[in-house]
N, C-alpha and C positions, 0 to 999 in steps of 0.2 A: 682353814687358816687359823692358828694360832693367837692367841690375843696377844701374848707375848711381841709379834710381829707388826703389833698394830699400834701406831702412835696413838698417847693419850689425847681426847679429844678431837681427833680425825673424823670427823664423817661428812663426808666430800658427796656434794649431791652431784649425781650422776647421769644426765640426760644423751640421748641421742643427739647428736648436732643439729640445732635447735632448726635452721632454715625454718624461724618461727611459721606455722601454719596460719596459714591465710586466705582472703576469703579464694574460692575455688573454682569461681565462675571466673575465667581471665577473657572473656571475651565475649563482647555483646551479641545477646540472647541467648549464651549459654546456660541451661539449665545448673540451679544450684545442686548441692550435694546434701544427702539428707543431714539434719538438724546433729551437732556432735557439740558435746560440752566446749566452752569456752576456753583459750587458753592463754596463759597469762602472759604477757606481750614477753618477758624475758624468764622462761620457766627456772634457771640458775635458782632465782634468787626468790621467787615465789611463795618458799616460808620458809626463810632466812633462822638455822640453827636447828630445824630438825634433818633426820637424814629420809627423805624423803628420795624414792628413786622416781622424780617425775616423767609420766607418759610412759614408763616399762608397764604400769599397769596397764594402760592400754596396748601395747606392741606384743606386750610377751615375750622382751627383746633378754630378760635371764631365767625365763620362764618355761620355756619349750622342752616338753617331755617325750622323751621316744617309749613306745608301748614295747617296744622290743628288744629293748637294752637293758635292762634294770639294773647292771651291776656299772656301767659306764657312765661317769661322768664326763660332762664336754670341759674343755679348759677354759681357766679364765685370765685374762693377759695379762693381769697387775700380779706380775710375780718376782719385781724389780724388786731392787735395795726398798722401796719404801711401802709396798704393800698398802696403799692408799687406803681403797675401798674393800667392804664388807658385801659382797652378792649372794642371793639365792642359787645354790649351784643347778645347775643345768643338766636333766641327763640328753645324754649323746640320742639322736634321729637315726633310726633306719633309711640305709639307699632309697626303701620304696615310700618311708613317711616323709621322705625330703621331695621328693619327686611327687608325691600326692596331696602334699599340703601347696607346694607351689601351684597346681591345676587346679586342685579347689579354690584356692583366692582368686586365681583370673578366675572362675567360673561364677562365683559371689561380685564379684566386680562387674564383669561385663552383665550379670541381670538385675544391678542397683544404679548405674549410671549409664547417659547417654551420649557424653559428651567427653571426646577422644584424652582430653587435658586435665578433666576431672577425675578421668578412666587411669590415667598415667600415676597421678599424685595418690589414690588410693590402693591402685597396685605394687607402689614404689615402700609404702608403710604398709602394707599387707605382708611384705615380700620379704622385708628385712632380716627380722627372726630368724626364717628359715634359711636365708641365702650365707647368714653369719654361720651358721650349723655347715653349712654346703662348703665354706671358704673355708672354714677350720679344718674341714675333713680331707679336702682334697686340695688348700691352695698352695699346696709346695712351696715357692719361692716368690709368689706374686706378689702379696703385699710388701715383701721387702723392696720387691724391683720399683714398685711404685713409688714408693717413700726415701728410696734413696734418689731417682731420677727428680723428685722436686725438692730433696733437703741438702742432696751432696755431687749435683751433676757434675757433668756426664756419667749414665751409671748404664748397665747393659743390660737387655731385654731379658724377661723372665723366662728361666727354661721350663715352670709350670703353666700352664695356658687357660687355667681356669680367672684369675681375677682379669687381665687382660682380655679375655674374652665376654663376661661378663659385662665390663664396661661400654663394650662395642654394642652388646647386645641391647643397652639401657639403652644407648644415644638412639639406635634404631626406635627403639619403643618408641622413646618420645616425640619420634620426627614423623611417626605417624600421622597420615592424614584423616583419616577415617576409622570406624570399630574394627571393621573387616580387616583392614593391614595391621592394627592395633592388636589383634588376636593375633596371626600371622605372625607378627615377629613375636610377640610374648611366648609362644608356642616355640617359637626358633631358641630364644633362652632356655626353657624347660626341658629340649633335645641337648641343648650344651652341655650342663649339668648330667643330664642320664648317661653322656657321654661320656665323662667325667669322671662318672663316679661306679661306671662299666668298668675302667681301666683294673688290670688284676692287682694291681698295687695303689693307688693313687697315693699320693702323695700328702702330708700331713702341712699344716698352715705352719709356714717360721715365725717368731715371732722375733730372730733376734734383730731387725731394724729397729722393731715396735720398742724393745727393750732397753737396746743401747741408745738410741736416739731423744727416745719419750718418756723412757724410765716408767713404761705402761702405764703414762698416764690417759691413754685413750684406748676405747676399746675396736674392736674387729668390725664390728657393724657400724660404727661412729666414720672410721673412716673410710669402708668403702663409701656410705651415703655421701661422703663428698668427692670421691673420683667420679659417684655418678652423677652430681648436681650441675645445674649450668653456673656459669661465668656469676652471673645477677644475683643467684642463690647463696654464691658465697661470699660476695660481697657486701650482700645483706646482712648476711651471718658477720663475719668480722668488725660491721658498725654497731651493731646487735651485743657482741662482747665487749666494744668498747666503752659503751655506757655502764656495762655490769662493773665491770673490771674498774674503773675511776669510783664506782660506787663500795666497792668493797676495798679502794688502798683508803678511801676517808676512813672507814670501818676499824678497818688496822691502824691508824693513825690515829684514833681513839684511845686505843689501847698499850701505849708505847709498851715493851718492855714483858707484853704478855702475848702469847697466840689466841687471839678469841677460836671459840669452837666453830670447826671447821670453816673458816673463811678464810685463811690463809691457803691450805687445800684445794678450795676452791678457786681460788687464786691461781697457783701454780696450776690446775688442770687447765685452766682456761688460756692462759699462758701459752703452752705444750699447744693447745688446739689453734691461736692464732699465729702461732707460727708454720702449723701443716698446712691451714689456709694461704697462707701470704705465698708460700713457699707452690704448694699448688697455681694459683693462679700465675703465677711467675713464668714459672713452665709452662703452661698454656701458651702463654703470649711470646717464649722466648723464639728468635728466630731460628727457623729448622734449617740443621745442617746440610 
């Protein structure tokens, strides 16, 4: 990316959608999760004017190296009129590193937790990384299908069957009652995928909903984690932004007649993200035809 392409003063901090992390045990006498750095009730704004990419250092969510690509880089979405963000580029996963780092995390999961709920939320952020790698590669037309069915309905089924399938596969996850079925289906995702990504062609992620709609201001792994969130998560999320968000137009209203660095940016991402949430839960609720 070009500096030329990059507005003065941009640097738009970039989180995963937040579904702030909480405590883990949701149910009495479930075992906690082991001891993990604190996190700040609304990561956005956590130290306001650097560009900090908060929690990618933990995820590895623009970090993820394939040992067997070297010359391929993965794409990154913000390739709109405004070129927001500055990322670490990503190189491209091998079939068999995408498929082996997914069975290793459930394998590290299920021998640090014992409790099915605790099991879900740490293979959910374990998983992400890779599965943005996985939907890049093979998601053909699904993340459009999604993003048009909650921003522009009626919209028609994706002819790629990877993020739609994917999705189905979460909801199984989490409806798990036990470790044993909790493997079982996570196991049943990791077959979808190989499946996937067997196809002699698979098909490459579209980004032009992400594009024309969002003007990339969110990323590939941002939004699947909310087609795969529940109802509660995103609700949460949306009151979540709207404290940030009244905190930063006082910010700008400080400043009449200038852009402070990057919080107008931040501003309009966060924008872009509560309107795919609204828009998401809507469809949810809306009555099926």
């Amino acid at each position: 990316m070009s500096q030329g392409n990059k507005k003065p003063g941009d640097e738009t901090v970039r989180v995963p959608p937040g579904l702030t992390p909480k405590k883990t045990a949701t149910s009495p006498g479930a075992p906690a999760a082991k001891d993990k750095p604190a996190s700040p009730t609304d990561s956005y704004i956590a130290k306001a004017g650097k560009n900090l990419f908060v929690e990618e250092v933990a995820t590895g969510s623009h970090h993820v190296r394939g040992s067997g690509s070297s010359a391929a880089m993965a794409p990154e979405v913000s390739q709109g009129r405004w070129r927001d963000r500055v990322v670490a580029p990503r190189m491209v996963m091998t079939k068999e590193e995408m498929v082996g780092g997914l069975e290793s995390s459930l394998r590290v999961v299920l021998s640090d937790v014992n409790h099915v709920r605790v099991a879900f939320e740490e293979l959910r952020r374990g998983w992400l990384p890779t599965l943005r790698q996985v939907i890049e590669q093979a998601g053909g037309d699904g993340l459009d299908a999604w993003l048009l069915a909650a921003l522009r309905p009626p919209a028609r089924p994706a002819m790629d069957p990877l993020f739609p399938s994917l999705v189905t596969d979460f909801a199984r996850i989490r409806a798990a009652k036990e470790l044993a079925g909790f493997e079982e289906e996570a196991l049943k995702l990791v077959g979808t995928v190989q499946k996937v990504l067997g196809f002699d062609a698979p098909r490459k992620l579209s980004f032009k909903v992400l594009e024309k709609e969002l003007e990339g201001k969110l990323e590939v792994d941002e939004l699947f984690l909310m087609a795969v969130s529940e109802d509660g998560e995103l609700t949460r999320r949306l009151k979540e932004i709207g404290g940030t968000m009244e905190n930063l137009r006082e910010q700008i209203r400080k400043t009449p007649g200038k852009q402070p660095t990057g919080i107008f940016s931040n501003f309009v991402r966060l924008k872009a993200e509560v309107r795919v949430l609204d828009a998401e839960l809507k469809r949810r609720t809306a009555p099926k035809p």
